[in-house]
N, C-alpha and C positions, 0 to 999 in steps of 0.2 A: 505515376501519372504519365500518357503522353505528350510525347514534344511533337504535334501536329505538322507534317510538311502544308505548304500550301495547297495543295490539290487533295489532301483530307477532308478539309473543311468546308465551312462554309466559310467566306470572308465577311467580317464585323467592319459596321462602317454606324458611325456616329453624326447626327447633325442635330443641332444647337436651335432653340428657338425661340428669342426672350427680344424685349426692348430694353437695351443697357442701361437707357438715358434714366438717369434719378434728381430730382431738384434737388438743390440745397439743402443741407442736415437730414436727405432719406439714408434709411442703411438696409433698405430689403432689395432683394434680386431674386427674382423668381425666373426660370428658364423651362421648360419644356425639353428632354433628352429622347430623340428617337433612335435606338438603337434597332439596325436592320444587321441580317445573316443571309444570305445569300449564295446562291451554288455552292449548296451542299448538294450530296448522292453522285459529286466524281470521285468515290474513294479508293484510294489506294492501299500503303501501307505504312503505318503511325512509322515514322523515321526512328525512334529510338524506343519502340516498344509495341514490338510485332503483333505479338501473344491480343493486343487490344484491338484487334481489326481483323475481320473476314474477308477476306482477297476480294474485293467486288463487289461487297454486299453490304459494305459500313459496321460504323464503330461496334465491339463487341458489348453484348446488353444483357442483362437478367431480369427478367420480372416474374413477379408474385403476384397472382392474383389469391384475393381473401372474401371469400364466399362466406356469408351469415347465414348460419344454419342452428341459429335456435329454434326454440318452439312456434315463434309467431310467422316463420316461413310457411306454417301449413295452413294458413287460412289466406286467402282461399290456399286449395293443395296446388293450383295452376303458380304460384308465384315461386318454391321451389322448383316444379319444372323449370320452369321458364331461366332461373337464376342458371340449373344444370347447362339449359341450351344456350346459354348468353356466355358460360365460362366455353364451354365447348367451341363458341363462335371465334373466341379470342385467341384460343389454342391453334385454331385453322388460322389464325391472321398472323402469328409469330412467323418470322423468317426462321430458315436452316441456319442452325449454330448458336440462336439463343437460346441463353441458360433460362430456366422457369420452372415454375414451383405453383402447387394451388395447395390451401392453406383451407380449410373447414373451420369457421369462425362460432364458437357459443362463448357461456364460460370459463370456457379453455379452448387453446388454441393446436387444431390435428392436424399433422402432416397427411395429405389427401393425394397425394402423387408431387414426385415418386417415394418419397419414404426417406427414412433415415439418414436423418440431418444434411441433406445433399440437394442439388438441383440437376435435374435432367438437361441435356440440349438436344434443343426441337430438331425432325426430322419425322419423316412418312412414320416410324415405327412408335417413337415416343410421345407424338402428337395423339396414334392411335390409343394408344396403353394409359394414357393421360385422359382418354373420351371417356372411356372403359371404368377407370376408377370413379367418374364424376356419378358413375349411375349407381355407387353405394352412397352419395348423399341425400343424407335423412334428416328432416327436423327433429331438435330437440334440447331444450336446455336454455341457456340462457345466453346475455349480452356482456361479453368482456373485451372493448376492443382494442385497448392497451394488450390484450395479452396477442391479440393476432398481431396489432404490428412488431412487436420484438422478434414474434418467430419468423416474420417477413423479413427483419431486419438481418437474423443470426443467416438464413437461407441466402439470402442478397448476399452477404459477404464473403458466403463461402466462395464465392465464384469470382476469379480474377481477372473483372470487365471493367470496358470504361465507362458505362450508362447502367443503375439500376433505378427500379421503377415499378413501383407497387398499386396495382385497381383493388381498390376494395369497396364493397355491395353492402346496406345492411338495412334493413325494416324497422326498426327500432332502436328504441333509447336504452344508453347506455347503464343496465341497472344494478349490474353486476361487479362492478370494482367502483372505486370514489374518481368525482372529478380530476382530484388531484393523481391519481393514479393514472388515470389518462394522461395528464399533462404531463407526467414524469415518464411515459412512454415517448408520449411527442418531442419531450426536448430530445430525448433519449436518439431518435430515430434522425433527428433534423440535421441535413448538410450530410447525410447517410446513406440516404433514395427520396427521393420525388415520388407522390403518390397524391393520384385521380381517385375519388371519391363520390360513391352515388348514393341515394338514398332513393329507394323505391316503397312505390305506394305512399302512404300518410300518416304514418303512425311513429315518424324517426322526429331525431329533433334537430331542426336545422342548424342551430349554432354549432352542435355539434361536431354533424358534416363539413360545412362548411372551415370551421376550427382546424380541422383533420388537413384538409386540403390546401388551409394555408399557411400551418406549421410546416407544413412539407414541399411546401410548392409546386401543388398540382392543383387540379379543377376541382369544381364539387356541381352538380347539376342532381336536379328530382327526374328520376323517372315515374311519373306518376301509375301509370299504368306498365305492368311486368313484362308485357307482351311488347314493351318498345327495348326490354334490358339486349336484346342478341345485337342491334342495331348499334345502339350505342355503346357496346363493349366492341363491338368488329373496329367505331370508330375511334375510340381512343386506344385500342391497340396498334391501328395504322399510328396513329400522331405516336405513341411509345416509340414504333419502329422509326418512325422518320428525324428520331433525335440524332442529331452527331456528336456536341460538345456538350458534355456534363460541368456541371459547378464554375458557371462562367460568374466572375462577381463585376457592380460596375464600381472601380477606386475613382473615390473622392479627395482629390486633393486641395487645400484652401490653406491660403497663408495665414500669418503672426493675427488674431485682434478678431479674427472670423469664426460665425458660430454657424453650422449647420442645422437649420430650424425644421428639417425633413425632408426624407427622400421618399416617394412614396411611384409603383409604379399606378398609372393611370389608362392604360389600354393596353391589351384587350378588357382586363376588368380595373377595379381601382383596390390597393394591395400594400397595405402601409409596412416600410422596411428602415423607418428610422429607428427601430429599437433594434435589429439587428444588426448592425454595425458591429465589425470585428478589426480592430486597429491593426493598420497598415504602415508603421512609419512615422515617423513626423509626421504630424496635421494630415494623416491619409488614414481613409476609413475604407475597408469594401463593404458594399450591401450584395446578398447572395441571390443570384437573377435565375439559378437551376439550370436548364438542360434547354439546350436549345437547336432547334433543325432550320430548314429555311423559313422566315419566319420575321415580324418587326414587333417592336413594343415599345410603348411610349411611359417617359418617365418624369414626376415632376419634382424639379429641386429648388430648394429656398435654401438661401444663404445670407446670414445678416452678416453688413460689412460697417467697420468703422466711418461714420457719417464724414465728409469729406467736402470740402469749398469749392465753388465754382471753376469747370477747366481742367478738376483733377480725374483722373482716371486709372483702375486699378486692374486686377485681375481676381476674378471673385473667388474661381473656382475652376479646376483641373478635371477633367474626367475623361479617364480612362478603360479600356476590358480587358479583365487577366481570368489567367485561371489560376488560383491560389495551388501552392504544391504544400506536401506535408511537410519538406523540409525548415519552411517559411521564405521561400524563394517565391516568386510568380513566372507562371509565363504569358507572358502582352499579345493579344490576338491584336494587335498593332494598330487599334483606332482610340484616336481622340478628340476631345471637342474643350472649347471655351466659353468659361461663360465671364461676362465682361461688367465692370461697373464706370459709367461715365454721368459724372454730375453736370446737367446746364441749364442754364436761367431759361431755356426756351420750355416756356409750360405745356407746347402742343407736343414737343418730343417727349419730356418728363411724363406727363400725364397718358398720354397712349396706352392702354392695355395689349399685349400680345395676341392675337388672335387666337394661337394655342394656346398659351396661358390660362384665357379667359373659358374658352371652350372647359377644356378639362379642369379650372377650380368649378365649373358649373357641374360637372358630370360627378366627380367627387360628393358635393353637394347634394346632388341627384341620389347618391347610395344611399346617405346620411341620410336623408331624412324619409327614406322610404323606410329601413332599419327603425326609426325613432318613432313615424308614424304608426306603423304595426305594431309594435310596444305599443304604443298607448292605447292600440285597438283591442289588444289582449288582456292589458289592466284597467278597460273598461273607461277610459278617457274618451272620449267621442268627441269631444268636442277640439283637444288637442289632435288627435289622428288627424280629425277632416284638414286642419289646420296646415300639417306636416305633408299628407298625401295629395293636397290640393298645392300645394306649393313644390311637389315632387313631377306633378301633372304637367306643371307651368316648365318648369326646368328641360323634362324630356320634349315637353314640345317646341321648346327653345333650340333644343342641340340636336332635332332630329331625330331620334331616341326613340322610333318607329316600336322596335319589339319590346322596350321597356312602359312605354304609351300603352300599346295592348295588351300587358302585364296589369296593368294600373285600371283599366279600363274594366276590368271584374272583379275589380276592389271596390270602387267607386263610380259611379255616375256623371259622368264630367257634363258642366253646364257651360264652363266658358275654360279652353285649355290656357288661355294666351293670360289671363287673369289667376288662374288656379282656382277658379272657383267650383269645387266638387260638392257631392251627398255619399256620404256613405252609404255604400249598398247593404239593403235588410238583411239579406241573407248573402252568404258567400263561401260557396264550395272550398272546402278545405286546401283542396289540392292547388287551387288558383292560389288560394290564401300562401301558401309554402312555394310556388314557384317564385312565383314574387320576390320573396324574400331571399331564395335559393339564388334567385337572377339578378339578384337588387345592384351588385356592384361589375356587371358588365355593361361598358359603355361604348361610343360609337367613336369612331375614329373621326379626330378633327376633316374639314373640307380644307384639301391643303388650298 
């Protein structure tokens, strides 16, 4: 791993956003952590580990992309094209010098360019020879997609970079290996490469997408229609390239008597990381925050502290950004932040909510019960849905939540937004039905 000088990166800067004050016998602190990256793309060269950096063009990368090409890519026959031109579009958006690989996904998983257990680095000629091979993909077969990420995974590693990062495409549900076999890919792959995840047309299953994407810590979005895949593969190839720092985690530190009740991030989407937690020390935890370019994300922390008498005042909790090394060392990208507990009889300080705070326990909420709503729309609850999605309506109009509001808004009928009083719509296009869901846990950045 490299030891980043400071003109490699981007600089990590932390700020804090909670009200301390707790009355008498409270023991919860809930804080708000915006972590910002900043002035990245002046790079130079990794101080003690050259071979990871492109003289002037940033950290060295490999990606995979994983094209689905089973049987249901041929209906209509336009949506395999379309997946050829969308991989081809991505290949044109890689910089000179990254390693990359395109992987043909059914059943089983084919090396599609360049071949034999190895990755290419892009340039005029390998970009071409790479176009060349896409036009022998053909549908056929089936859905295995545990077996494409391992081959993405084994490919990825051949290559000695400091960012890798896998897109992968697929039309359908997974039918072809057990869940569980998925999931033992996922773990398998997790804290290995970061992968973007799309689902196009209507026939995939979004948990599953979704799942993919946040085992691994990338996006997941529907393309509903094929003819938008070239667009949004050109765009998450730029965001790939404009990573700097790979496997940034944020360390939790919290003293003797203290329980950490969750760290979860909350913008750009909402992304629960209190189960992965990997012990750092004494009473220090990291949660794995993935790959980061210039770039902010908001994060929320609760920590319950031993309840404590009037006047007392503690230190809840530490938080720091490192990059975990193999050797079980870190290196501190140098930012830190506090989060504070003070107990006072004054109940207008005690009682205050955060503004952030409150925003994002709303937006969380906001997922939840969109998620919860749909369920019960699917197992035929109507009356629980209207229930859930009427109170998801009230939420997003609460917090501003403009593109989640018009997400909601072809779900349902809204009669009064500020009350959540909705009708479920009779009829509802699939594909609304699935973005929704797809889009359900991105939120809107608090009004600082």
């Amino acid at each position: 791993m490299a030891i980043f000088s400071k003109s490699n990166v981007p600089q990590f800067s932390v700020d804090v956003y909670q009200n301390e004050y707790l009355p008498e016998g409270a023991g919860e602190v809930n804080a708000i952590v915006t972590v910002t990256a900043t002035g990245g793309g002046t790079i130079g060269t990794a101080v003690s580990a050259p071979h990871l950096f492109s003289p002037g063009q940033g950290p060295s990368a490999a990606v995979a992309v994983m094209v689905d090409c089973s049987g249901s890519m041929d209906y209509p026959p336009t949506k395999m094209r379309n997946a050829r031109d969308a991989t081809a579009a991505a290949i044109d958006t890689l910089r000179d010098g990254v390693h990359f690989a395109v992987i043909g996904g059914t059943h089983v998983a084919k090396e599609v360019y360049p071949g034999g257990g190895r990755v290419a680095v892009a340039d005029a000629t390998t970009r071409e020879q790479a176009k060349q091979a896409l036009r022998s993909l053909s549908a056929g077969g089936g859905t295995a997609i545990g077996t494409w990420l391992k081959l993405a995974d084994r490919l990825l590693s051949s290559a000695d970079v400091a960012i890798r990062h896998g897109i992968l495409l697929t039309d359908g549900r997974n039918e072809h290996e057990s869940p569980e076999d998925l999931k033992a890919a996922l773990d398998a792959c997790a804290g290995r490469f970061t992968c973007d995840a799309r689902g196009v047309g209507t026939d995939w299953e979004v948990k599953e997408v979704t799942g993919i994407a946040s085992a691994l810590l990338g996006t997941a979005d529907i393309v509903a229609d094929p003819a938008g895949l070239a667009a949004d593969f050109t765009q998450m190839m730029e965001t790939a390239m404009g990573k700097e720092v790979a496997d940034v985690s944020l360390r939790l530190w919290t003293p003797v008597d203290t329980t950490v009740r969750f760290v979860k991030q909350v913008a750009p989407t909402v992304e629960e990381l209190t189960g992965r937690r990997t012990a750092a020390g004494p009473r220090a935890g990291d949660y794995p925050l993935g790959s980061w370019g210039d770039e902010s994300r908001d994060y929320h922390v609760c920590v319950e502290v031993p309840a404590a008498h009037i006047g007392q005042e503690m230190l809840a909790a530490r938080i720091s950004l490192v990059i975990p090394q193999p050797d079980g060392s870190a290196q501190s990208l140098g930012a830190q932040g506090l989060v504070r507990a003070v107990w006072t009889d004054d109940m207008v300080a005690s009682t205050s909510i955060n503004p952030q705070v409150a925003h994002y326990t709303g937006q969380a909420e906001l997922a939840q019960v969109i998620q919860h709503g749909l369920d019960l729309r699917k197992a035929g609850d109507m009356d629980g849905a209207t229930a859930k999605l009427g109170r998801a309506v009230q939420l997003a109009s609460a917090s501003g939540n403009a593109d989640t509001a018009k997400l909601l808004a072809k779900v349902v009928d809204v009669v009064d937004a500020a009350t959540g009083t909705v009708r479920l719509k009779a009829k509802v296009q699939e594909a609304d039905e699935m973005t929704l869901e797809t889009r359900s846990t991105k939120t809107v950045r608090v009004k600082k």
